[in-house]
C-alpha positions as CSV (number, residue, x, y, z in Angstrom):
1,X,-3.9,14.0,-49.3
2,X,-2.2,16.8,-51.7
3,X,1.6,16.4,-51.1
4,X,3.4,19.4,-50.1
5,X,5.9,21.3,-52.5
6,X,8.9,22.9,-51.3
7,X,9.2,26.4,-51.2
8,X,12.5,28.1,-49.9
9,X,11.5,31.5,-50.5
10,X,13.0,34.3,-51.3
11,X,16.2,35.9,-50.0
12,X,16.5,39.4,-48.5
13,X,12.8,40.1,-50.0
14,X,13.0,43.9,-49.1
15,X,16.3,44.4,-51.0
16,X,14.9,42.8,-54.0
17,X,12.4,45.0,-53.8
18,X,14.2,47.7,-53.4
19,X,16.7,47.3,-56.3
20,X,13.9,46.7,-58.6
21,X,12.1,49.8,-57.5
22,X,15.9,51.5,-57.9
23,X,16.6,50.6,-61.0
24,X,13.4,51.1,-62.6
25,X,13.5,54.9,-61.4
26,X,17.2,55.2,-62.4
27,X,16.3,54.3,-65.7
28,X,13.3,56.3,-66.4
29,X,15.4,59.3,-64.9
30,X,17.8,58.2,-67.5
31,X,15.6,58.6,-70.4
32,X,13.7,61.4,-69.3
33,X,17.1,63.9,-69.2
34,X,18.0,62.2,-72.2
35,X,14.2,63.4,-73.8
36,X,14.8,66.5,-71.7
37,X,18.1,68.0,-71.0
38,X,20.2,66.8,-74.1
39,X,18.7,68.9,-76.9
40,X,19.9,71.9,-74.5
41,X,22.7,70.8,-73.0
42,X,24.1,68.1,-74.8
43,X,27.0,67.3,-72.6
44,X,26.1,68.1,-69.5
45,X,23.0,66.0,-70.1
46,X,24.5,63.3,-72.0
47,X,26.7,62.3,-68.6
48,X,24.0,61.9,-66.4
49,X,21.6,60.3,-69.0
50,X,24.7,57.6,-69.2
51,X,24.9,57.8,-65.1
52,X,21.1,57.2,-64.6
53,X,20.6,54.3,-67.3
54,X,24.1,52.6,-66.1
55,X,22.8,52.5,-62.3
56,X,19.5,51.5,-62.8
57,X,20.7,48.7,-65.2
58,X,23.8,47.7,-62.3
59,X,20.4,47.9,-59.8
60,X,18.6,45.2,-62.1
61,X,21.3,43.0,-62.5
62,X,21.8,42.3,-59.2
63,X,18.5,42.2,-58.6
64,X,17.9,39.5,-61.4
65,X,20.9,37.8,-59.7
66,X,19.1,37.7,-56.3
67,X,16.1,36.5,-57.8
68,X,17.8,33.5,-59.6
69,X,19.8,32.5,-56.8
70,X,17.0,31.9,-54.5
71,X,14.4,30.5,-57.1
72,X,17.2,28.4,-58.9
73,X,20.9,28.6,-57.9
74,X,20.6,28.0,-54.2
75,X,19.1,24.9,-55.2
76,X,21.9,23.9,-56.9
77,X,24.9,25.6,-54.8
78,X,23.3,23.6,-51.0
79,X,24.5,20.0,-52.7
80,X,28.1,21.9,-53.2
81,X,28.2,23.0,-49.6
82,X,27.1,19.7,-48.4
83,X,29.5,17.8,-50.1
84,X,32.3,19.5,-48.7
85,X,30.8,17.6,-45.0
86,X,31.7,14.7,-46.1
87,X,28.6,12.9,-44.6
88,X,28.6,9.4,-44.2
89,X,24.7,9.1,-42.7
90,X,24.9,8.9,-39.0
91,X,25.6,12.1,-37.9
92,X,24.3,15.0,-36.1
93,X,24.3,18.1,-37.7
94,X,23.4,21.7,-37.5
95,X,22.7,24.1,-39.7
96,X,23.1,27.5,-38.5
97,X,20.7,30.1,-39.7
98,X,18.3,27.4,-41.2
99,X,15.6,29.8,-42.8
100,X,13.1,27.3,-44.3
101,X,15.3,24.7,-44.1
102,X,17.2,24.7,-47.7
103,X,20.3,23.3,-46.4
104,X,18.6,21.5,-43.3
105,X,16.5,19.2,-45.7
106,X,19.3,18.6,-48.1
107,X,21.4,17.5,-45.2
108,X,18.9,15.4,-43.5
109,X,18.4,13.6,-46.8
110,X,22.0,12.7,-46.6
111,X,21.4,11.3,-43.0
112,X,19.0,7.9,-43.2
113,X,20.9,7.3,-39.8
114,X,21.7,10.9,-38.2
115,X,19.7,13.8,-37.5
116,X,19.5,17.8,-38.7
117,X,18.9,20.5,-36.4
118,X,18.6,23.9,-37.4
119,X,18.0,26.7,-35.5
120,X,17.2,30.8,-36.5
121,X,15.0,33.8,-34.8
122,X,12.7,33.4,-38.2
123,X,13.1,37.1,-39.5
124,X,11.1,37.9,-42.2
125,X,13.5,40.5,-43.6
126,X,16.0,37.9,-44.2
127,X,14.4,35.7,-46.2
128,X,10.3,35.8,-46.6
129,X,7.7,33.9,-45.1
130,X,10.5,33.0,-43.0
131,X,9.2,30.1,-40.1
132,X,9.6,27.3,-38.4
133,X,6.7,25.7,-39.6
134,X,7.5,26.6,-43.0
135,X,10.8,24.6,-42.2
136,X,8.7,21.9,-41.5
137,X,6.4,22.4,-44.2
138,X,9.3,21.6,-46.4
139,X,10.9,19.4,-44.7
140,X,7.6,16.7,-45.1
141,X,8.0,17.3,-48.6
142,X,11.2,16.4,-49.0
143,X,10.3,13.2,-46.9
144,X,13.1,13.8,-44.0
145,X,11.0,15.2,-41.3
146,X,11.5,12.1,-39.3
147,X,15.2,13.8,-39.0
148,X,15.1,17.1,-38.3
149,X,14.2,19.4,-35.4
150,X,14.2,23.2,-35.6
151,X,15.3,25.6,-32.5
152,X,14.5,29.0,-32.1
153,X,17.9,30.3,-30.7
154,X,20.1,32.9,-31.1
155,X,23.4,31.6,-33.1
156,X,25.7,33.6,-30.5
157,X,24.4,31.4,-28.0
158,X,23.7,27.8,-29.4
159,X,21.5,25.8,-27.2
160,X,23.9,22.6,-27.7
161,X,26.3,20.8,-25.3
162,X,30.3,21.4,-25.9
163,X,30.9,19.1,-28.8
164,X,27.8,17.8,-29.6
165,X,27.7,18.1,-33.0
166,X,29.9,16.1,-36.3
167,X,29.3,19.0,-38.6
168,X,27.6,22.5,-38.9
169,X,26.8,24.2,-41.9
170,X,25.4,27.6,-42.8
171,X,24.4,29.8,-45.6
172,X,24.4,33.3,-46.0
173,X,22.9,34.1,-42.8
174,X,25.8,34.8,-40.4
175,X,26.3,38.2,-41.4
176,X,23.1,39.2,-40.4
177,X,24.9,39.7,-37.2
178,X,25.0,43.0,-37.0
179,X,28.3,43.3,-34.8
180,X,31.7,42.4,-35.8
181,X,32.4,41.1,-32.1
182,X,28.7,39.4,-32.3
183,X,29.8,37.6,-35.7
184,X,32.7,36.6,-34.1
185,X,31.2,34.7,-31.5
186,X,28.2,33.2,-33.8
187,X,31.7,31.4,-34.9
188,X,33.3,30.6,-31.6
189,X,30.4,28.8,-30.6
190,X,29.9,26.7,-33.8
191,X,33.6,25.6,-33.1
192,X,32.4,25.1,-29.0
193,X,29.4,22.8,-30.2
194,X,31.6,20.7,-32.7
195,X,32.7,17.3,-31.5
196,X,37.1,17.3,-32.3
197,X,37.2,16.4,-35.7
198,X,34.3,17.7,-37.2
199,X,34.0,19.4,-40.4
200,X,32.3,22.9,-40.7
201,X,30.9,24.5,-44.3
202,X,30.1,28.1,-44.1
203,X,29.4,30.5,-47.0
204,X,29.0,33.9,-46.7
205,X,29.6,37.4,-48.2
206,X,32.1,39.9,-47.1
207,X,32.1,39.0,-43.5
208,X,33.5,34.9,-44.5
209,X,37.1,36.5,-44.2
210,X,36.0,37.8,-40.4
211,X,35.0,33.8,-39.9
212,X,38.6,32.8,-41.2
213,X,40.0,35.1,-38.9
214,X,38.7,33.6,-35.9
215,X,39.0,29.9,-36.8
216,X,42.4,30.5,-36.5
217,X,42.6,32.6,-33.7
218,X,41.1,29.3,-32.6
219,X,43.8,27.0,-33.6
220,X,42.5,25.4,-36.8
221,X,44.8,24.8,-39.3
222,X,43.0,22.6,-42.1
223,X,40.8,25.4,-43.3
224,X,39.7,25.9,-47.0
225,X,38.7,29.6,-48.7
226,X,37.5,29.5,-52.1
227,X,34.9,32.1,-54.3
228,X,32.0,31.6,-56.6
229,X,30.2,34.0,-58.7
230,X,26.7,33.3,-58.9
231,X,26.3,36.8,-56.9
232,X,27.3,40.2,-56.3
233,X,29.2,40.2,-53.9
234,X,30.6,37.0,-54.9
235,X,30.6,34.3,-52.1
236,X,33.0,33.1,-50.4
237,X,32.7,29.6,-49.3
238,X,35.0,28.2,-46.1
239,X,35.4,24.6,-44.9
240,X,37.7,23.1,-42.8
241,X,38.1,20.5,-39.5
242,X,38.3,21.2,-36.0
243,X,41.7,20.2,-34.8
């Protein structure tokens, strides 16, 4: 029997596409007022020559950026997150937004004695070929599936007991939330379903300083903020413990 490979996809597929597309038609607009407009208007056409080739190159960056971070970086940055748990292999964890299963697997791995849930509505837009099975798929071949289970639920309204959980982690997925209010209480129950004590890690774009917010609203005091740049936006990362 072949052994499966994992395969975590690729973030936000349709912005991808859409920045390539972008910034390939910004800079062919670029060139062609430069071929076009410049010779008689040499000003006037040398400004939005400039404009056109500097958006579609800004467009390509970040599209390059997305690409790397979810064929490479993400990789790399899930072991960083999961460190910040402080796992000690017996606990039960959730992983909110789980895709297929990036930071789910990596924590499971980390849990010979505990189990991973993860839970998401599996939209496509968010991250491709986005499924539970595909979850799953990955999870066999990273050799945890023994220890994980995948939920579809909503994260506003987590199908766990008050303080069930040690630790919750999530990635980039929070802010799909469309509401401010709806974000907000994605958070409030990850703080109902944590057991006192227990350590969240969350990273997120601009929306990780609306998360802050409410974690103290809520009382907690031991909370971390810190940045990294492997994106644009950057991403800010927040851990802490519930009180």
């Amino acid at each position: 029997m072949t052994t499966p490979k994992t395969d975590y996809g690729i973030d936000a597929p349709m912005v991808l596409r859409s920045l390539t597309i972008g910034g390939v038609i910004a800079l062919t607009a670029g060139l062609a007022v430069y071929a076009m407009v410049v010779p008689a208007r040499p000003v006037a056409g040398a400004i939005l020559s400039i404009a056109g080739f500097f958006s579609g190159f800004c467009m390509l960056v970040q599209a390059g950026l997305m690409a790397w971070w979810s064929k490479s970086a993400k990789l790399r940055e899930r072991e960083r997150l999961i460190d910040a748990l402080e796992l000690v292999g017996n606990e039960k964890v959730l992983d909110v937004g789980c895709g297929r299963g990036l930071l789910l697997n990596g924590v499971a791995r980390r849990l010979p004695r505990g189990m991973a849930f993860g839970i998401d509505l599996w939209q496509t837009v968010d991250q491709s070929g986005n499924s539970p099975e595909a979850a799953l798929v990955n999870s066999k071949a990273e050799n945890v599936a023994d220890r994980v289970d995948v939920i579809t639920a909503d994260m506003r309204d987590l199908p766990f007991p008050d303080g069930s959980m040690d630790a919750v982690i999530s990635s980039i997925a929070i802010h799909n939330v469309r509401d401010r209010d709806g974000r907000a209480k994605a958070i409030r129950e990850i703080a109902r379903v944590l057991k006192p004590n227990g350590r969240v890690a969350l990273q997120d774009f601009f929306s990780a300083r609306e998360y802050l917010k409410t974690l103290t609203d809520l009382g907690w005091k031991d909370i971390k903020s810190s940045v990294i740049f492997v994106m644009l936006p950057p991403i800010r990362i927040l851990t802490g413990r519930k009180p």
